[in-house]
N, C-alpha and C positions, 0 to 999 in steps of 0.2 A: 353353151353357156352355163349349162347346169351341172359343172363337171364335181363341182364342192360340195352340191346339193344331197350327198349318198350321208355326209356327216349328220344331217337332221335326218328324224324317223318324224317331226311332228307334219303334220301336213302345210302344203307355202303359206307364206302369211304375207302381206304387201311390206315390204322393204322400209327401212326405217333406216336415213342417213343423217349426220350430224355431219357438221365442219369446227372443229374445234372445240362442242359443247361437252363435257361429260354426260356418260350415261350412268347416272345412280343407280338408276332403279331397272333390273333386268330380267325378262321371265327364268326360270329355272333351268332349262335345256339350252337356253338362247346363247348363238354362240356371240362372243365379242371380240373382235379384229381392231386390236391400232394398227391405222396406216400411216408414216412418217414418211413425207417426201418432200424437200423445199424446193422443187421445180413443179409450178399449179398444173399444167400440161400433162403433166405424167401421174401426179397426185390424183388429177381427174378420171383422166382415163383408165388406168391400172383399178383406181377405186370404183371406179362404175360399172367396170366387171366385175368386182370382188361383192359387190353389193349386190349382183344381180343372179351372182353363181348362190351367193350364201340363202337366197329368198329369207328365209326366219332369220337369219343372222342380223347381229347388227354391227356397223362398223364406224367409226369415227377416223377421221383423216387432219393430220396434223402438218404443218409445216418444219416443225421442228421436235427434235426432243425435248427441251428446255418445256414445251407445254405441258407434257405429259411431268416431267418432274416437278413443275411449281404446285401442281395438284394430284400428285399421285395416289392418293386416296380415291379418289374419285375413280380411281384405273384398276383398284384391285382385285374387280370383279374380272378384267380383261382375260383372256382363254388365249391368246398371240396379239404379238408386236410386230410388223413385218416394218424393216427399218432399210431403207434405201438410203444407200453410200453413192450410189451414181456411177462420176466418174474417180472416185475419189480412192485412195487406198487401203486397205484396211488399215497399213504400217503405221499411214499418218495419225499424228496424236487424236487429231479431234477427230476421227470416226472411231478409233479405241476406245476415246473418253466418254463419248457418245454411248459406244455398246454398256462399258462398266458401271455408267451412270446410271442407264436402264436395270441394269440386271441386279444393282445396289438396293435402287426403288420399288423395283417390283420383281422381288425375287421367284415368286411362282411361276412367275408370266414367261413363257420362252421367247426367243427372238427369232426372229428370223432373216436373215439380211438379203438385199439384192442390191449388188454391183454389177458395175459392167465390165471389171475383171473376173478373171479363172484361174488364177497361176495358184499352183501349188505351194508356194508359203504363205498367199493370202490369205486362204481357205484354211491353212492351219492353224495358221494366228487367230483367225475370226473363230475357231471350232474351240481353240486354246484359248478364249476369254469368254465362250460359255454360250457362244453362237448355236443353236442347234439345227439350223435350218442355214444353207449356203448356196441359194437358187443365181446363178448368173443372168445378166437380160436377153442373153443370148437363147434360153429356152423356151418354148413355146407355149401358152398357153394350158395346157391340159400337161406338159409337163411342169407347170410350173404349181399349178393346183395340185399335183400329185404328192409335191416336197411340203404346199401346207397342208395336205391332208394327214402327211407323215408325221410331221412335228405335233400336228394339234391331238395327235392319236397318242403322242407321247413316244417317239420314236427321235431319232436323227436325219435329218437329211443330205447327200453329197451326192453331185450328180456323180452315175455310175463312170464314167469317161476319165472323170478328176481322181476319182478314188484309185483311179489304174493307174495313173501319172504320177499319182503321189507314193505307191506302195515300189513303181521303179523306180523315183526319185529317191526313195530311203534306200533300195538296194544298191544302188547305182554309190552313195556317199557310203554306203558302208565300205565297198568296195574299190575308193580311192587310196592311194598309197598316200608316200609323202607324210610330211610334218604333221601331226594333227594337229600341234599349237599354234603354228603358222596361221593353218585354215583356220583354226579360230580367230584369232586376232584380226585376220582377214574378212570376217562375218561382220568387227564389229566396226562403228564409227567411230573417229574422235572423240566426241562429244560423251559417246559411248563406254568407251574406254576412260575419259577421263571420271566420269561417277563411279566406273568399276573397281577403280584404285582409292574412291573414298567409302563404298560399299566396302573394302577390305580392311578400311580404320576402323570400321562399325560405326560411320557417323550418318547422324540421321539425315532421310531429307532435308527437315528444315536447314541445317546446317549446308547440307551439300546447294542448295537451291541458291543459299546464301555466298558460296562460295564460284560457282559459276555462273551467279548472278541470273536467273529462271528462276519460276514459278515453282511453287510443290507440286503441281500438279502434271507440271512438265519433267519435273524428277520423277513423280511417279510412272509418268508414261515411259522414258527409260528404262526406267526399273524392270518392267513388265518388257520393254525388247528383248533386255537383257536376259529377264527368266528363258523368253524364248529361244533367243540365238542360243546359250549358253545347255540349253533343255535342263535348269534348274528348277526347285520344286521352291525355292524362295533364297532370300539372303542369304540366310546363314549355309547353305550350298554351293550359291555363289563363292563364296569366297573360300570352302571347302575343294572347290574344283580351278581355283587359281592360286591356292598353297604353293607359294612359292617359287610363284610366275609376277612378282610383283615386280624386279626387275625389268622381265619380259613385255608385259604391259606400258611400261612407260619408257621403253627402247620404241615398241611400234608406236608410241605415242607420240616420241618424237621424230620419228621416220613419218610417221604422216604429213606433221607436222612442217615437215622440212622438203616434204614432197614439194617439184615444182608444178606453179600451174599450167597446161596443156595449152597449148597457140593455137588448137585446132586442127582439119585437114589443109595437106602441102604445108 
């Protein structure tokens, strides 16, 4: 249980746990852990280890992010965030929106995320919004204390196994033939494709959100698919690297669109 215990040099001191409280006031060395988890069971458990590995540590355990951003002052002291997605995807909006909202509010503070997926574009996308820590629940205890110990040291973490799957995953797509435009248009969604053709008028969210009837912040989550399927560095990229594919866009646009729906099997 004492696997975390190597980060303090000061001698144990009796554990000091909060539920939702801010910690103002914190000794100097002292480390501070938010834990974010909206299942109590696992918030528990997962935190009662974490509180019993860190001894001098202190840790505060949350249900949600929305707590830590209604008071984020109160958090700027915090040393990690470890934020549980679950069962949830990273692709989906609100654990994207989740991550960027953190990393907005407390930009010092690194993240670290635990799901109960592994697939290699996950783990991208999470690495690719500023994740620096990518522990799956599938690892074990003492390995999972190894990836906080790496981030809070100031390092990155990917289990070594994903990191392998991921560098033949990228070899593997270099190495396909065939259309490249295809596959791309192939990457994206509808929904996807239809903001990428207004991303190429130069019009703004607010406008696009208005025009597909969504939130900006749902524009914005796109936007950010879009950086990643496309491996754009922003907008003006975007639309750099579909120069003249605007045709192309709104032919698969309509081929989606016209696509029928599937009856199932037999």
């Amino acid at each position: 249980m004492g696997v975390i215990a190597s980060l303090m040099e000061r001698p144990p001191a009796k554990p000091h746990r909060t539920s939702g409280a801010p910690l103002r006031n914190r000794a100097a060395r002292s480390l501070l852990i938010i834990l974010i988890d909206n299942r109590p069971l696992m918030r528990q458990c997962f935190g009662r280890w974490l509180e019993e590995s860190l001894r001098d540590g202190r840790l505060v355990t949350l249900a949600s992010p929305a707590e830590v951003l209604d008071d984020a002052r109160s958090f700027r002291e915090a040393h990690l965030i470890i934020l549980s997605s679950g069962g949830a995807r990273v692709s989906e909006p609100q654990v994207l929106e989740n991550i960027d909202r953190l990393a907005l509010a407390l930009p010092g503070v690194p993240i670290v995320l635990l799901s109960d997926h592994e697939d290699v574009e996950e783990v991208a996308q999470a690495i690719h919004h500023g994740v620096r820590g990518y522990i799956p629940t599938r690892l074990d205890l003492s390995e999972a204390a190894a990836g906080i110990r790496c981030v809070e040291a100031g390092g990155t973490f990917v289990p070594a196994d994903i990191l392998v799957r991921f560098v033949e995953h990228q070899q593997s797509m270099s190495h396909q033939g065939g259309d490249p435009d295809k596959t791309l248009w192939e990457f994206l969604t509808p929904r996807e494709m239809e903001v990428v053709a207004r991303l190429r008028q130069g019009k703004p969210n607010k406008v696009i959100a208005y025009e597909l009837d969504i939130s900006e912040s749902t524009v914005k989550t796109f936007v950010r698919r879009i950086l990643i399927k496309l491996r754009a560095v922003n907008r003006t990229e975007v639309a750099h690297l579909t120069e003249g594919q605007f045709d192309a866009i709104q032919a698969a646009l309509n081929a989606r669109r016209s696509r029928p729906l599937g009856n199932g099997p037999g």
